[in-house]
C-alpha positions in Angstrom: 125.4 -65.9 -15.0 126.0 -66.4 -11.6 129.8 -66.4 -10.6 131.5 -69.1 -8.1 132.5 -66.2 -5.7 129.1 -64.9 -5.2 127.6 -67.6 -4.7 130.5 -68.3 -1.5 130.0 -64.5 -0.4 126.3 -65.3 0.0 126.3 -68.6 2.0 129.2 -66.8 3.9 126.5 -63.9 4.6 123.5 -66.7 5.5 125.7 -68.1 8.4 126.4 -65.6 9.4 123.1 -63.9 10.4 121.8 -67.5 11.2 124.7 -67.5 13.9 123.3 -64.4 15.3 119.9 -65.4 15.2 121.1 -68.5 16.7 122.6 -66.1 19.6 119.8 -63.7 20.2 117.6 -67.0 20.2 119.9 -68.6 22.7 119.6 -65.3 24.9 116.1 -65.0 25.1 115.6 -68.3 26.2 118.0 -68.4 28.4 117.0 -65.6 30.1 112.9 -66.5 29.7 113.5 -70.2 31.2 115.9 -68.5 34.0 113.3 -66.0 35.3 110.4 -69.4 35.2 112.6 -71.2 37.3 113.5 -68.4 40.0 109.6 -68.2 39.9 109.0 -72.1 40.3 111.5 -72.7 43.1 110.5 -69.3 44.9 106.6 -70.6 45.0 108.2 -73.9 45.9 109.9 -72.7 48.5 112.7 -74.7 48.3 115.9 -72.8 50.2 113.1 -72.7 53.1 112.8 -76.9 52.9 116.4 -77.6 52.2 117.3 -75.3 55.3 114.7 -77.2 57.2 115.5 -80.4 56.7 118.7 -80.1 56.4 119.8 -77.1 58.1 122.0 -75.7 55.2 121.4 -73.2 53.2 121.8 -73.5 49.6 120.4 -71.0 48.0 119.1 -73.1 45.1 116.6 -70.3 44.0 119.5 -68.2 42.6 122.1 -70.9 41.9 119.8 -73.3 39.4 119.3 -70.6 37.1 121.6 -68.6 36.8 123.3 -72.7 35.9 120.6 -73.0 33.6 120.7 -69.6 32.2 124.5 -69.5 31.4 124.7 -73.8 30.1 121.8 -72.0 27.7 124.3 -69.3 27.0 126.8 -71.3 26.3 125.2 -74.1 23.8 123.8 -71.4 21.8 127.5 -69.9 21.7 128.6 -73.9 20.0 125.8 -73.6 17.7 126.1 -70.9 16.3 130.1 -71.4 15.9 129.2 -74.8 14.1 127.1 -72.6 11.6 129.9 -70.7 10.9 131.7 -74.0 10.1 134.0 -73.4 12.6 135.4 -77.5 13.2 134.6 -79.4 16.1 138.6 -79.3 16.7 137.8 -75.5 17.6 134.7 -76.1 19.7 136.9 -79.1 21.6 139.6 -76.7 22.1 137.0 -73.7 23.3 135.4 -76.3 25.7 138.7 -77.2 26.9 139.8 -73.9 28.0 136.4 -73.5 30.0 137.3 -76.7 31.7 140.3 -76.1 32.9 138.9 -72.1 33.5 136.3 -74.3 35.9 138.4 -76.4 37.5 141.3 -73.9 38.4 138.3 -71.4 39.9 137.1 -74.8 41.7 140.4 -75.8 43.0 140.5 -72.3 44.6 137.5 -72.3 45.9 138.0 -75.5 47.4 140.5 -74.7 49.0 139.2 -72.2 51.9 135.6 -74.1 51.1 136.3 -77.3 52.8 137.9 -76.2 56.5 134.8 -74.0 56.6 132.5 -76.6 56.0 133.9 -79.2 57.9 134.0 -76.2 60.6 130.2 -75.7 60.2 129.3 -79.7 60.7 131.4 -79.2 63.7 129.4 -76.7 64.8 126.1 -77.9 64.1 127.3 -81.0 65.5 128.5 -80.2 68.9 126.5 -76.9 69.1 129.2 -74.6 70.1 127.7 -71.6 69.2 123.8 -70.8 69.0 121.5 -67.7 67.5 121.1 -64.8 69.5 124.9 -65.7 71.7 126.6 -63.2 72.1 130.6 -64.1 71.1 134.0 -62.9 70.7 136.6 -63.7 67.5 139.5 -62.0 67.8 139.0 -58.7 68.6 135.6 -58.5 67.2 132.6 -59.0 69.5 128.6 -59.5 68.1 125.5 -61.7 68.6 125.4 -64.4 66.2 122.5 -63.8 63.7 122.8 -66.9 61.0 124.7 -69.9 61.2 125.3 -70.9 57.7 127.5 -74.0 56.3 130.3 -72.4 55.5 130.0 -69.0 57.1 128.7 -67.1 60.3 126.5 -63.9 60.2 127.7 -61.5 63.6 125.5 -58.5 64.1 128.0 -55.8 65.7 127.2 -53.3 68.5 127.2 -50.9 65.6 124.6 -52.8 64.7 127.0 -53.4 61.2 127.1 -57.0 60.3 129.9 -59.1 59.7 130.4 -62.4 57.9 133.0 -65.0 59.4 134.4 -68.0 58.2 133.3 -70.8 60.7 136.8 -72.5 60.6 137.7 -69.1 62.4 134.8 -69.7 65.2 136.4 -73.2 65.6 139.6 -72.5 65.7 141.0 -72.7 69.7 
């Protein structure tokens, strides 16, 4: 006869590995699907056209994946804690703490983000500073090599290069 408590142990035992399974899955995918995207938008070429037509550079090639990769990451994590048995209270409350994790890491970003980029339109706008210019910030002196959105690549006379925020280049 079969006792009560083995049968528990055994299901207990069967979640278990279906939650790693569930995990290893969720990792393989991920990281299959993130290496065919990185391939799709690199033969698509599409930092090349958004720079283009836009004149910003995104960098979508490494962003959308690594996105994609880590949501993938993430929704095999909630499966495999719901196979465990593990309440959706827990999951709410896990998904909560990411949240807020996000938005606090946005917040600070934000907050030297946005004078930069508001710095770069101004400088796209009104074309204060051009490739190949040679210009002073500071006490640092270069030739301007990129002009990005929210940043400025200087080549030195070192010939090291130097990344500055563009609210700095705007700044009087």
């Amino acid at each position: 006869m079969v006792s009560f408590q083995g049968i528990i142990n055994n299901q207990t035992l069967i979640s278990f590995i279906a939650a790693i399974v569930i995990i290893l899955i969720g990792i393989i995918i991920a990281r299959v699907l993130s290496r065919i995207l990185k391939k799709i938008l690199r033969e698509l070429e599409t930092d090349r056209i958004i720079k283009k037509q836009t004149g910003f550079n995104l960098k979508l090639q490494k962003r959308v994946p690594s996105i994609t990769k880590y949501l993938i990451y993430f929704i095999a994590l909630v499966t495999a804690l719901n196979q465990l048995g593990i309440t959706a209270t827990v999951i709410f409350i896990i998904i909560l703490i990411i949240a807020i994790l996000i938005i606090i890491s946005i917040i600070l970003t934000f907050k030297n983000l946005i004078p930069n980029i508001r710095a770069g339109l101004k400088i796209y706008k009104n074309k204060t500073i051009k490739l190949e210019q040679k210009i002073k910030i500071r006490n640092t002196e270069g030739i301007v090599k990129e002009i990005n959105l929210t940043q400025t690549r200087i080549q030195l006379k070192n010939k090291e290069t130097i990344y500055v925020p563009n609210s700095l280049i705007t700044k009087p």
